[in-house]
DRENPA-3360 file (N, C-alpha, C; in nm, 2 decimals, always signed):
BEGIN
1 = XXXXXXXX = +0.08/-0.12/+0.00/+0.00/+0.00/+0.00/+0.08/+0.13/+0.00 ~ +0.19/+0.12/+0.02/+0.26/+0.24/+0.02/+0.30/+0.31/-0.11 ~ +0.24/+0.42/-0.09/+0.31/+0.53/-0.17/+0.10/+0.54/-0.26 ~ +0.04/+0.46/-0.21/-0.09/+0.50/-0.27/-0.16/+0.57/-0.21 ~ -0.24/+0.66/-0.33/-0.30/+0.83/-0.27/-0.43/+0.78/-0.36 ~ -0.56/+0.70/-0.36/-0.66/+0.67/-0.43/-0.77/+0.79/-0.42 ~ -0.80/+0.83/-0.55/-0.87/+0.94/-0.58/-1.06/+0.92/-0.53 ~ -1.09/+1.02/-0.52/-1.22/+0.98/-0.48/-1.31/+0.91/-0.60;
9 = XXXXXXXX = -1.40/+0.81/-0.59/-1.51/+0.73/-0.66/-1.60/+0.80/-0.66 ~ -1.65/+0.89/-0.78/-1.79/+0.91/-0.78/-1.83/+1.00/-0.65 ~ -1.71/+1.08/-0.57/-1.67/+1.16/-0.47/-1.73/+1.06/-0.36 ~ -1.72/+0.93/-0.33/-1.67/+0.84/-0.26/-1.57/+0.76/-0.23 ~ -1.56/+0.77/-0.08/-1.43/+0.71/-0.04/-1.41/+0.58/-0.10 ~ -1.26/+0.51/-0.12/-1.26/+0.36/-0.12/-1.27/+0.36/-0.03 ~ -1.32/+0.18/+0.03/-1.33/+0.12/+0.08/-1.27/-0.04/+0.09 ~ -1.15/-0.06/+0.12/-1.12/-0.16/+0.14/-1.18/-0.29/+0.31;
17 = XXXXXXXX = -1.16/-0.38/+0.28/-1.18/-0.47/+0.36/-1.05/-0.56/+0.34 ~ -1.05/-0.58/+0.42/-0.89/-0.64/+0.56/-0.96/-0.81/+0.62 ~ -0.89/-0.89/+0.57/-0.94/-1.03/+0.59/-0.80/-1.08/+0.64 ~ -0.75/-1.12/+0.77/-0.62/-1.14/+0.78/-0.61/-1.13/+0.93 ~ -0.54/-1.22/+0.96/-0.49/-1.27/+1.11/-0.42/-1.17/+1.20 ~ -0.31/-1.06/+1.08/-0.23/-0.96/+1.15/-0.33/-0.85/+1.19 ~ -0.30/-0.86/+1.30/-0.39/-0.77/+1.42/-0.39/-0.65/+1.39 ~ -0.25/-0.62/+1.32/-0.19/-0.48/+1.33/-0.21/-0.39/+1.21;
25 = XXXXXXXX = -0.22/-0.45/+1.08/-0.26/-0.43/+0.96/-0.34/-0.33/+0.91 ~ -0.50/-0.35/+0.98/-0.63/-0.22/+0.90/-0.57/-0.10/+1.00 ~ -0.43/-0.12/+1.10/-0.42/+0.05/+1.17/-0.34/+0.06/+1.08 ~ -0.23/+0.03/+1.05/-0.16/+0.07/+0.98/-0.17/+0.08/+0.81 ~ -0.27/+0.04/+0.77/-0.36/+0.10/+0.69/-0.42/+0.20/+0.67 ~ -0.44/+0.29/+0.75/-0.51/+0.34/+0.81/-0.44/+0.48/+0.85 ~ -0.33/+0.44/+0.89/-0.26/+0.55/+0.91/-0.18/+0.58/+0.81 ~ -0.13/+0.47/+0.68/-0.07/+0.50/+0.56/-0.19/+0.61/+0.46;
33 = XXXXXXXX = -0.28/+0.56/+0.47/-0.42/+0.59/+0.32/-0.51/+0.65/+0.46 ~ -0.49/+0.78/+0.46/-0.63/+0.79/+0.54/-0.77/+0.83/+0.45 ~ -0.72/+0.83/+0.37/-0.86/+0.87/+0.31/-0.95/+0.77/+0.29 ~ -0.91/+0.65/+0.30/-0.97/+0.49/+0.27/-1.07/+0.46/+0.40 ~ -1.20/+0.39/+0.34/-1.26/+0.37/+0.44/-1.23/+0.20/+0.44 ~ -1.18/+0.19/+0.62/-1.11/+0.08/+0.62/-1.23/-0.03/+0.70 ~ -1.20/-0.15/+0.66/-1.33/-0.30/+0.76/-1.21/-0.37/+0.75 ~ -1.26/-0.43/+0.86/-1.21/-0.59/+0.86/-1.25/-0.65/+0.93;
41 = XXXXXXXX = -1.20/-0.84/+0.94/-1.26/-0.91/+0.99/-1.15/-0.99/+1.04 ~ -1.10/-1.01/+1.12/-1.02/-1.06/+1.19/-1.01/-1.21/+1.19 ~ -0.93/-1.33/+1.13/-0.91/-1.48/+1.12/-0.85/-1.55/+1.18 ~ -0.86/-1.68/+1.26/-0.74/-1.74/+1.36/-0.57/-1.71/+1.26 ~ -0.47/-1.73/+1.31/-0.33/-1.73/+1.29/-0.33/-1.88/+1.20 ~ -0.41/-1.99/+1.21/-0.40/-2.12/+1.16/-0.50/-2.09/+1.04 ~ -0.54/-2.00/+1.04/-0.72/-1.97/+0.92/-0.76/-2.10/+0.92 ~ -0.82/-2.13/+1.06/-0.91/-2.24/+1.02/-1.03/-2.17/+1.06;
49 = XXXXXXXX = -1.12/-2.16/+0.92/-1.27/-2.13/+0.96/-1.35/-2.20/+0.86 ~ -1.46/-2.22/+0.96/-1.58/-2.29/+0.99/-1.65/-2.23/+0.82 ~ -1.66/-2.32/+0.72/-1.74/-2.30/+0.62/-1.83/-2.21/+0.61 ~ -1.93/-2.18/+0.66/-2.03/-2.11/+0.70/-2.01/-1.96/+0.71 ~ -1.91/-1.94/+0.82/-1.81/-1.82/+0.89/-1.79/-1.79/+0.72 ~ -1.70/-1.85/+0.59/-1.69/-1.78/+0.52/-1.81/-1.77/+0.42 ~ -1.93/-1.79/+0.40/-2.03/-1.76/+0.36/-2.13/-1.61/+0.41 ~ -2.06/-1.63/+0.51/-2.12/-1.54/+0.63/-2.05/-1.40/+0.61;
57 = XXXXXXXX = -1.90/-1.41/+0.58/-1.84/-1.31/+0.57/-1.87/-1.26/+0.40 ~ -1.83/-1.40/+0.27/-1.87/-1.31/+0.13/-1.97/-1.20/+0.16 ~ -2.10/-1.24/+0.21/-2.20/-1.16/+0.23/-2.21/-1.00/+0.29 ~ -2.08/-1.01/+0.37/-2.05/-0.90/+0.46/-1.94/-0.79/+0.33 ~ -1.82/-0.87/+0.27/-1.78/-0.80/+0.20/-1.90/-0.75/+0.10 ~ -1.95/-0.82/+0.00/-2.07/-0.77/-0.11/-2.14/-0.70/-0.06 ~ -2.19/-0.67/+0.05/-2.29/-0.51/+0.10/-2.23/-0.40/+0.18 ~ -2.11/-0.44/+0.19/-2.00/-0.34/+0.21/-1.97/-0.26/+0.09;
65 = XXXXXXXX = -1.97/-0.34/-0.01/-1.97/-0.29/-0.17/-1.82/-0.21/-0.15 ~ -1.73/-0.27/-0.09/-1.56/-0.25/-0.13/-1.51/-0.26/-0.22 ~ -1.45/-0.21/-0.27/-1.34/-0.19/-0.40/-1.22/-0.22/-0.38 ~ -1.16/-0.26/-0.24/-1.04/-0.31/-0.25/-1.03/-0.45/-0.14 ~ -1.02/-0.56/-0.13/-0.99/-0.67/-0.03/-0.83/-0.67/-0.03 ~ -0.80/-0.70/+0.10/-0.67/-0.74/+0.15/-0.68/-0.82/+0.21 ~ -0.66/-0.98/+0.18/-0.63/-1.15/+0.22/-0.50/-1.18/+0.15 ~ -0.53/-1.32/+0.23/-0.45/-1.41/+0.14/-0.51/-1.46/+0.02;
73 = XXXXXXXX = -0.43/-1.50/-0.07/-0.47/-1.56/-0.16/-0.57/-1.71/-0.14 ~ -0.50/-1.78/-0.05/-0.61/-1.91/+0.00/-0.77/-1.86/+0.02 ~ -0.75/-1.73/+0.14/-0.88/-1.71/+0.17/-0.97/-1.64/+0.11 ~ -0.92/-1.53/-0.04/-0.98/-1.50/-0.10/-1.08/-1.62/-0.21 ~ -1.02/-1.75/-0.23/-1.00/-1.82/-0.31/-1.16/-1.93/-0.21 ~ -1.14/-1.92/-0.09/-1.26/-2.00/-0.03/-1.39/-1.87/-0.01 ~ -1.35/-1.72/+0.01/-1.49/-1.68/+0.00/-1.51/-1.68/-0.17 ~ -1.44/-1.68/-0.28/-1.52/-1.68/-0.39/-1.63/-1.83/-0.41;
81 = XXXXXXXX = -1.52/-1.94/-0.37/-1.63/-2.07/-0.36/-1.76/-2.03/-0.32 ~ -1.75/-1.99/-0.17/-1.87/-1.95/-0.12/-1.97/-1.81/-0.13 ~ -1.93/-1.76/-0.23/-2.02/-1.67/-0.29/-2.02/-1.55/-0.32 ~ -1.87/-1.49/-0.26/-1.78/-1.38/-0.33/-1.86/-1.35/-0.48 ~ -1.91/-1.24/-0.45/-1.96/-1.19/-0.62/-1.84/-1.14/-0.68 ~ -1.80/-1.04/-0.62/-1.70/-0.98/-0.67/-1.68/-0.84/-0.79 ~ -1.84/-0.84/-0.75/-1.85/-0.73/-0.88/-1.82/-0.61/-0.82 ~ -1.82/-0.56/-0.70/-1.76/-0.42/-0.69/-1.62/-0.42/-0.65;
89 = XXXXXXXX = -1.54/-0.51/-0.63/-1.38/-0.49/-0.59/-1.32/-0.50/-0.78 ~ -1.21/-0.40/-0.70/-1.14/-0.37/-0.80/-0.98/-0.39/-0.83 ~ -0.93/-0.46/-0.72/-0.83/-0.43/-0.66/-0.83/-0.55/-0.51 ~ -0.73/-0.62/-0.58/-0.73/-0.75/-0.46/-0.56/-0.77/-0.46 ~ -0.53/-0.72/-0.35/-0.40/-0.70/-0.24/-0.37/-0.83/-0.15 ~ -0.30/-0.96/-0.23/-0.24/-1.04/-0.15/-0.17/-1.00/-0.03 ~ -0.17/-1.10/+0.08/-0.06/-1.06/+0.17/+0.02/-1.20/+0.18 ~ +0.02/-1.27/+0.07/+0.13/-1.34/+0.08/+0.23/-1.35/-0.13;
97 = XXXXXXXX = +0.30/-1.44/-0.13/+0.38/-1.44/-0.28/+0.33/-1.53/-0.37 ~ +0.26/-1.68/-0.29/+0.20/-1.75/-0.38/+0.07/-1.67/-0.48 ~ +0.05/-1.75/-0.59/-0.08/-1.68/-0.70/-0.14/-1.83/-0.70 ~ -0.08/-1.95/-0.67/-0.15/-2.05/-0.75/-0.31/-2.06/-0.69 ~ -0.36/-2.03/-0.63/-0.49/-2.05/-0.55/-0.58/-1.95/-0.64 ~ -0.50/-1.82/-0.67/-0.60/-1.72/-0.82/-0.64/-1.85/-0.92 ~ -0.57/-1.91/-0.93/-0.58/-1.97/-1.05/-0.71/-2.08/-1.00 ~ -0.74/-2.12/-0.90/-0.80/-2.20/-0.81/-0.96/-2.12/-0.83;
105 = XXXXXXXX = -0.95/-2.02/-0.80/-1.05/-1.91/-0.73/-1.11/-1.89/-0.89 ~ -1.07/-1.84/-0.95/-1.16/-1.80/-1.10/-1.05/-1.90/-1.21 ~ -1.17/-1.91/-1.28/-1.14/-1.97/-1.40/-1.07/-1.90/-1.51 ~ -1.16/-1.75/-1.47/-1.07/-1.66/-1.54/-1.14/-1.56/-1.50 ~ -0.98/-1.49/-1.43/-0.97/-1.39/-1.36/-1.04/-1.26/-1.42 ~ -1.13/-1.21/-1.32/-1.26/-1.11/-1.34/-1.15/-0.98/-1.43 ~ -1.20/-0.96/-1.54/-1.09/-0.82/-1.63/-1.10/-0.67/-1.55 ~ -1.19/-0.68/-1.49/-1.20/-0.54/-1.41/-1.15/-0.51/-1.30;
113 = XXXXXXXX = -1.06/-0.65/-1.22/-0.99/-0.64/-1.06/-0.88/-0.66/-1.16 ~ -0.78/-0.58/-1.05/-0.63/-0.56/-1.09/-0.57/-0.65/-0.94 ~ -0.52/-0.76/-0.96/-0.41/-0.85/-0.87/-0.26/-0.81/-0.85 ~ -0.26/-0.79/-0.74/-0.14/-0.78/-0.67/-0.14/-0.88/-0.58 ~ +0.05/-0.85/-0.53/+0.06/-0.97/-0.45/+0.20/-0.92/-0.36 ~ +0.23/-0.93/-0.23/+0.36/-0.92/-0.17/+0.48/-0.98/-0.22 ~ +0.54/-1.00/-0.29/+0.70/-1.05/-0.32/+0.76/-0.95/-0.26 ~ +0.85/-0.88/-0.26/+0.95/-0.80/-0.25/+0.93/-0.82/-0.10;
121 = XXXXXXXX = +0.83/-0.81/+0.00/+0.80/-0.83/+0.16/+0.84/-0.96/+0.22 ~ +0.92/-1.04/+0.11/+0.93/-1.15/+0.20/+1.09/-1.22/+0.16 ~ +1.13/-1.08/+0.06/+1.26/-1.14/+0.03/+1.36/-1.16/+0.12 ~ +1.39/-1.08/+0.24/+1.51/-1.09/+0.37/+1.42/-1.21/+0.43 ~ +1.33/-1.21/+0.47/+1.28/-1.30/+0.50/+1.34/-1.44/+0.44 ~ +1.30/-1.48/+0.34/+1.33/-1.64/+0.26/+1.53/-1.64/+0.26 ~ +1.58/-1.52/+0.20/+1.70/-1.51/+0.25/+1.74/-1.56/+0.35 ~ +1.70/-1.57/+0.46/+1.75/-1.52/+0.59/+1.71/-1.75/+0.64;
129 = XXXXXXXX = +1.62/-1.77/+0.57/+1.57/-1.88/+0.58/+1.65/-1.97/+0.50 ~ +1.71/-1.97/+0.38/+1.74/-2.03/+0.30/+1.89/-2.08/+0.34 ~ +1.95/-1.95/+0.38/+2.10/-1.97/+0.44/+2.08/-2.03/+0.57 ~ +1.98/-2.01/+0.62/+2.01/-2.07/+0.82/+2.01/-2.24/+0.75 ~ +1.92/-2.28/+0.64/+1.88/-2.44/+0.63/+2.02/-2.47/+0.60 ~ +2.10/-2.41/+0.48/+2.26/-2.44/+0.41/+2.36/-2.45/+0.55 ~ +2.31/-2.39/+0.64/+2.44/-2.33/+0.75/+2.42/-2.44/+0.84 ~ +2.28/-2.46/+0.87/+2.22/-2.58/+1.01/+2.27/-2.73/+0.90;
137 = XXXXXXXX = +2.31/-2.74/+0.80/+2.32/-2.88/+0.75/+2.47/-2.88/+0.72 ~ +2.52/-2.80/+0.66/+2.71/-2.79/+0.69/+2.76/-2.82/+0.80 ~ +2.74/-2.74/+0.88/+2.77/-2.74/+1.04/+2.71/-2.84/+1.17 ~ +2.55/-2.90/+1.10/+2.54/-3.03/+1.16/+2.46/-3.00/+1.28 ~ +2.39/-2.91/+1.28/+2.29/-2.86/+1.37/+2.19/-2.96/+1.45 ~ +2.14/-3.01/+1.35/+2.02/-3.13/+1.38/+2.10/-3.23/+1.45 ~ +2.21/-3.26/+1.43/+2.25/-3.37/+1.47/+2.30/-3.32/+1.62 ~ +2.39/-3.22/+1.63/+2.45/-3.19/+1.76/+2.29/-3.16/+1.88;
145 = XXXXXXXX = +2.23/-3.10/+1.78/+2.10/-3.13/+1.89/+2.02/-3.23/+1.94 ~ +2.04/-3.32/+1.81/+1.98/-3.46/+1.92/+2.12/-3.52/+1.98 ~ +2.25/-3.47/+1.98/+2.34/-3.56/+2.08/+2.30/-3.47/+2.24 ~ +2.29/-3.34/+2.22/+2.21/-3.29/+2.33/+2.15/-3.33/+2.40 ~ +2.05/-3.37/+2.32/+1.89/-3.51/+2.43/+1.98/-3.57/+2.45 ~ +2.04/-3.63/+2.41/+2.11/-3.77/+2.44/+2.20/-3.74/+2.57 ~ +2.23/-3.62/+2.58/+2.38/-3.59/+2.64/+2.47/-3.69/+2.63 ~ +2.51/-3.68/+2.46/+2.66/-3.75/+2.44/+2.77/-3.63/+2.42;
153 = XXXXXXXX = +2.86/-3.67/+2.44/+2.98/-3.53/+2.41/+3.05/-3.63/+2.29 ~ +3.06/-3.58/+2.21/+3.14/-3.63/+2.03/+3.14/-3.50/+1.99 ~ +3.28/-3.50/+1.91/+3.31/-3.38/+1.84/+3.36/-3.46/+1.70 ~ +3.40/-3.54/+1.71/+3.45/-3.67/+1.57/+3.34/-3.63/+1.46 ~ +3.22/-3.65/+1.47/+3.16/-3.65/+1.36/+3.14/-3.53/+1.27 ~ +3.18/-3.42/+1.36/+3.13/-3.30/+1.33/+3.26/-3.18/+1.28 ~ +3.38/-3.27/+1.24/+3.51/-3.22/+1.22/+3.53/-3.17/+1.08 ~ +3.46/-3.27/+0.97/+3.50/-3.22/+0.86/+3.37/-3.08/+0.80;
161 = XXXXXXXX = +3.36/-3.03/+0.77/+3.25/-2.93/+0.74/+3.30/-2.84/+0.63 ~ +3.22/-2.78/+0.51/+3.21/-2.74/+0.42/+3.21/-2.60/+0.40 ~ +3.32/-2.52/+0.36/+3.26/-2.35/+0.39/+3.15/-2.30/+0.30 ~ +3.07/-2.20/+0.31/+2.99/-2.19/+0.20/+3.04/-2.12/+0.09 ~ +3.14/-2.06/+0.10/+3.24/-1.99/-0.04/+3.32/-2.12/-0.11 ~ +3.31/-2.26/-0.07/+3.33/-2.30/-0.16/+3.21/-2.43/-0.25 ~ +3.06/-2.30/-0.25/+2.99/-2.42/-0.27/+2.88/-2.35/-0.37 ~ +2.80/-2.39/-0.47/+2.76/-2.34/-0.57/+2.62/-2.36/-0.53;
169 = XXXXXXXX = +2.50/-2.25/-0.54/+2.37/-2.27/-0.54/+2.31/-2.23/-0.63 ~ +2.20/-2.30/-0.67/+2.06/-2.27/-0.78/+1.99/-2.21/-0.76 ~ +1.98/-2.11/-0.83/+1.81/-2.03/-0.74/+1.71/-2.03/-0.83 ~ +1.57/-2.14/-0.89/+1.49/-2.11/-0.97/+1.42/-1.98/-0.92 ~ +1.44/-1.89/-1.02/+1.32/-1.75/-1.01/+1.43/-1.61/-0.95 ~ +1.44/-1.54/-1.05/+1.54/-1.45/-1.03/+1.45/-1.29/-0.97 ~ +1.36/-1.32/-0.93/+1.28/-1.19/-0.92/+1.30/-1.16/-0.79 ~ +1.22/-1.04/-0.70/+1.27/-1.00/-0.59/+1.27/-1.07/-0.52;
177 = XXXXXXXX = +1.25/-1.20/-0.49/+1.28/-1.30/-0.36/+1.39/-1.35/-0.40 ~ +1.41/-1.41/-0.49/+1.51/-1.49/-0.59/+1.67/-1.40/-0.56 ~ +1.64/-1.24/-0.60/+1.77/-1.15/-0.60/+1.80/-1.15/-0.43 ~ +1.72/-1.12/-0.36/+1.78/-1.10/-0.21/+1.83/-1.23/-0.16 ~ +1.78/-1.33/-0.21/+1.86/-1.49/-0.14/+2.01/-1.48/-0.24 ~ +2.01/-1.46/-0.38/+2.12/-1.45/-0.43/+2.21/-1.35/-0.33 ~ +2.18/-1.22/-0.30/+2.27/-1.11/-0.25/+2.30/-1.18/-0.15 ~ +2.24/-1.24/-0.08/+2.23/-1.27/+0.06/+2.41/-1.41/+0.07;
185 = XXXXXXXX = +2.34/-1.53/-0.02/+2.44/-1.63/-0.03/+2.60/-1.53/-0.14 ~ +2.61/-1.49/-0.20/+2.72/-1.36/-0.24/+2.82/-1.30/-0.11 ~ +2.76/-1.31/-0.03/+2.77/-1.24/+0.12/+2.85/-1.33/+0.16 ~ +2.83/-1.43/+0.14/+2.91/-1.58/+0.17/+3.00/-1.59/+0.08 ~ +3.01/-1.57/-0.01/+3.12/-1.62/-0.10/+3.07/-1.72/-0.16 ~ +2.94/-1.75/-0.18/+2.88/-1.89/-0.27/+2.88/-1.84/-0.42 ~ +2.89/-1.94/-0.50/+2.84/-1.89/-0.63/+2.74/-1.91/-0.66 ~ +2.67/-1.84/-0.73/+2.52/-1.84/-0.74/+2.46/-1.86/-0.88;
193 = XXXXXXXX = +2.39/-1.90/-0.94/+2.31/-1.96/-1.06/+2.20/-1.96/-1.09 ~ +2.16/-1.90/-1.16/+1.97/-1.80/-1.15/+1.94/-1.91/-1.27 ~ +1.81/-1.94/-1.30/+1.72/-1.97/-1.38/+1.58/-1.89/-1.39 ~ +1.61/-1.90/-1.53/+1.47/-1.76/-1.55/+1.43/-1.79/-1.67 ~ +1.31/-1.72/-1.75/+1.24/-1.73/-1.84/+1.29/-1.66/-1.97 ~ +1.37/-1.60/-1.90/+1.44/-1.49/-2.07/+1.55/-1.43/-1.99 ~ +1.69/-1.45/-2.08/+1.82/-1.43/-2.00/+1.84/-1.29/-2.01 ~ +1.93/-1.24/-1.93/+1.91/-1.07/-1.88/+2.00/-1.08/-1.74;
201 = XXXXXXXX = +2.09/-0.97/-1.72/+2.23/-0.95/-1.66/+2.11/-0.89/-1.49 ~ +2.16/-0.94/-1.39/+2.14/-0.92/-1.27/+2.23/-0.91/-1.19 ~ +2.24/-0.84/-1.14/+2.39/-0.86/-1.00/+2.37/-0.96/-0.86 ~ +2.47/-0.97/-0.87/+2.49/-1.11/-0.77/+2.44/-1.26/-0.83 ~ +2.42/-1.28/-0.95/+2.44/-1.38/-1.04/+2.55/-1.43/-1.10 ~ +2.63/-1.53/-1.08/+2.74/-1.56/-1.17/+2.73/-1.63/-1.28 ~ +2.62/-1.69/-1.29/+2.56/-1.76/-1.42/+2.39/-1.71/-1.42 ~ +2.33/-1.68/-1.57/+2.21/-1.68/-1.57/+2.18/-1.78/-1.70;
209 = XXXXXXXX = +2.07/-1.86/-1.65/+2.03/-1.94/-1.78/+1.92/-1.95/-1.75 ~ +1.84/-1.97/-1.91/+1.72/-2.03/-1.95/+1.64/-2.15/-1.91 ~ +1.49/-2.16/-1.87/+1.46/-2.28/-1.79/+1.45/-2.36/-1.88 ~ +1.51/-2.36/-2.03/+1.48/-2.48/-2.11/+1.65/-2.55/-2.09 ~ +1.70/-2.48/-2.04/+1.88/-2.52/-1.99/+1.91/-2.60/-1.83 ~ +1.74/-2.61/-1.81/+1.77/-2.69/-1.66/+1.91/-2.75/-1.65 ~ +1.87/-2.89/-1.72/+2.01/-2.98/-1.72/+2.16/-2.88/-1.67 ~ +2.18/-2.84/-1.76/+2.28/-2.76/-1.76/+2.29/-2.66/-1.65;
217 = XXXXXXXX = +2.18/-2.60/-1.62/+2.16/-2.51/-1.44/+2.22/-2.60/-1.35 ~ +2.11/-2.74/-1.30/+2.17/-2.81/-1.23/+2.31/-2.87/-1.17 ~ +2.38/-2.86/-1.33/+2.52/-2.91/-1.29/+2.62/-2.89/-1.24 ~ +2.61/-2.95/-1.13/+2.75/-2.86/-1.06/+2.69/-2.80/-0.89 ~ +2.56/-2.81/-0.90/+2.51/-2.70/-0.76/+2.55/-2.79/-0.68 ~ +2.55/-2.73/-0.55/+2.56/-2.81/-0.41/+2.41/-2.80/-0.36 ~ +2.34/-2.70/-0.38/+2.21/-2.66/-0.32/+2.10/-2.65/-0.44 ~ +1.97/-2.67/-0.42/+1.92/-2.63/-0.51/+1.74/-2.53/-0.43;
225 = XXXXXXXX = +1.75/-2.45/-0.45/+1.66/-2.31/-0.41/+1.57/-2.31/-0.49 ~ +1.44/-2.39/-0.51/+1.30/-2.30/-0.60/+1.23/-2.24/-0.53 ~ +1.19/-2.10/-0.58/+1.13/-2.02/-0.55/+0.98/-1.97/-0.66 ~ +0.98/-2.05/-0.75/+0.86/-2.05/-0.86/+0.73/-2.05/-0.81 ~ +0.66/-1.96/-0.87/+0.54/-2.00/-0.83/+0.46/-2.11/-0.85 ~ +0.37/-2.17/-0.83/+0.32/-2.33/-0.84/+0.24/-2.26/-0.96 ~ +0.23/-2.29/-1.11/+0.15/-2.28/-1.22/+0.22/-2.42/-1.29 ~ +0.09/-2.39/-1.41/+0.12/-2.53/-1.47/+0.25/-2.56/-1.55;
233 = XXXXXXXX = +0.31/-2.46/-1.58/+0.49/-2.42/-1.62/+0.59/-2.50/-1.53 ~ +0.53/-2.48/-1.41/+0.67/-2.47/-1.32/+0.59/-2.67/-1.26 ~ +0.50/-2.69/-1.23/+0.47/-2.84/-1.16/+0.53/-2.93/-1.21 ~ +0.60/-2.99/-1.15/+0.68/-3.09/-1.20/+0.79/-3.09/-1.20 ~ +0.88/-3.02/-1.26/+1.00/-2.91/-1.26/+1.13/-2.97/-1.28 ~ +1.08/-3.05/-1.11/+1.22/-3.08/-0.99/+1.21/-3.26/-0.99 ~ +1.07/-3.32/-1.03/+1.04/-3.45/-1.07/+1.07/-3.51/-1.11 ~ +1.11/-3.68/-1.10/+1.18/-3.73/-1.19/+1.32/-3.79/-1.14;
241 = XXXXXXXX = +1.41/-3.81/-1.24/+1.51/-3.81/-1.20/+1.58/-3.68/-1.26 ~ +1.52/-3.55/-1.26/+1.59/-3.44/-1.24/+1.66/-3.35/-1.23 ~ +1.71/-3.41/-1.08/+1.81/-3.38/-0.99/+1.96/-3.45/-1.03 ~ +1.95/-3.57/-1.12/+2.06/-3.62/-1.11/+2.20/-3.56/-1.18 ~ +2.13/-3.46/-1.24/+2.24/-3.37/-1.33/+2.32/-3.33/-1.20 ~ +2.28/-3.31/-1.10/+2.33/-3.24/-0.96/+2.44/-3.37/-0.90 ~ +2.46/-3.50/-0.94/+2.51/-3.59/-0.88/+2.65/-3.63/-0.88 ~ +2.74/-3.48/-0.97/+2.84/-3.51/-0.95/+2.93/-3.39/-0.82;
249 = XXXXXX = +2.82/-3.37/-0.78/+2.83/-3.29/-0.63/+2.83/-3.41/-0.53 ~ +2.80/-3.37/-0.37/+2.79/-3.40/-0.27/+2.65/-3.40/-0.28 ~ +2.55/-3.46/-0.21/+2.39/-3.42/-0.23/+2.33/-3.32/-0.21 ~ +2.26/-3.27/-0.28/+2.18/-3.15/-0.33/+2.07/-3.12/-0.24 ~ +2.04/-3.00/-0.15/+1.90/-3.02/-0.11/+1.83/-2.93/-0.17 ~ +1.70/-2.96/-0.21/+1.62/-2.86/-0.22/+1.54/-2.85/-0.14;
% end
């Protein structure tokens, strides 16, 4: 939402509606866009709700007659089942990176709402995730922690270990999640290997190839990172015997 200043409708305010677990969200909404007339409806942290509850709510959004929803993609995707018209939103604000559940939700997406979605909000995030998993399996994390329960003292097994500057990673999807996990493993001294749809110079890439060059991506990684979104392009992908281009490494995780 930032940096948006929405003009008045018909010298009526928008109105968005806020479908989402974060507590903190329609204030800070609120205090970005004041001009927006802000709802919401508050979800468990697990979004487990009662079928009904989302029949209960479509009905609440359609007489609210909002023009903007902010969910997740999942839950937007269970009130359209249950009865989401959708004819006055205009404008539907993921708060997560997946899309595959749009694809779920309409057969084909209504031409008059404009889809967005958070990427770029979760890139330090997945970064920050991707290296703790490379760093806890070099260094043997899992394992020193169950010798912990155990309370065994061994340091033998845990002697030989891998730096990450001398180790190559894949990253399917070079876009803003894809570049911050690249920057992030660079930081390390890893070499890094993008796969993308059409080749084009990025920084913090040492190789970029084409996803019809898999084979050739694979070869050689120590790690392998997809970050794709689930469409019918990308299902499959990693299936197979796939991976075994990766087999003249040490094993690969994805």
């Amino acid at each position: 939402m930032s940096g948006v200043n929405p003009q008045p409708r018909d010298h009526q305010p928008h109105t968005v509606y806020i479908v989402s677990p974060l507590s903190r969200l329609p204030e800070l909404v609120r205090t970005r866009v004041p001009d927006l007339n802000v709802l919401s409806y508050p979800i468990p942290e697990d979004f487990r709700i009662d079928p009904s509850e989302y029949s209960k709510l479509a009905k609440l959004i359609d007489e609210s007659k909002a023009d903007i929803i902010i969910t997740f993609h999942t839950t937007l995707r269970n009130l359209v089942q249950r009865g989401l018209s959708c004819d006055h939103l205009r404008w539907f604000q993921s708060c997560s990176a997946g899309i595959d559940q749009l694809f779920r939700a309409f057969q084909k997406p209504p031409e008059h709402m404009v889809f967005t979605r958070m990427g770029e909000g979760f890139g330090e995030l997945m970064a920050e995730y991707v290296l703790g998993q490379i760093i806890s399996r070099e260094h043997y994390f899992p394992q020193m922690a169950e010798y912990q329960r155990q309370k065994v003292w061994s340091r033998s097994k845990f002697i030989q270990k891998r730096s990450l500057s001398t180790m190559t990673i894949g990253i399917l999807g070079t876009g803003a999640i894809g570049s911050k996990i690249a920057a992030a493993c660079k930081a390390f001294g890893m070499t890094v290997r993008g796969l993308c749809r059409t080749k084009k110079r990025l920084p913090n890439f040492d190789v970029l190839l084409r996803n019809e060059d898999l084979s050739k991506f694979l070869t050689g990684c120590d790690y392998v990172c997809s970050i794709l979104p689930s469409t019918a392009e990308t299902k499959g992908m990693l299936s197979g015997d796939v991976l075994k281009a990766c087999q003249d490494k040490l094993p690969s995780h994805t």
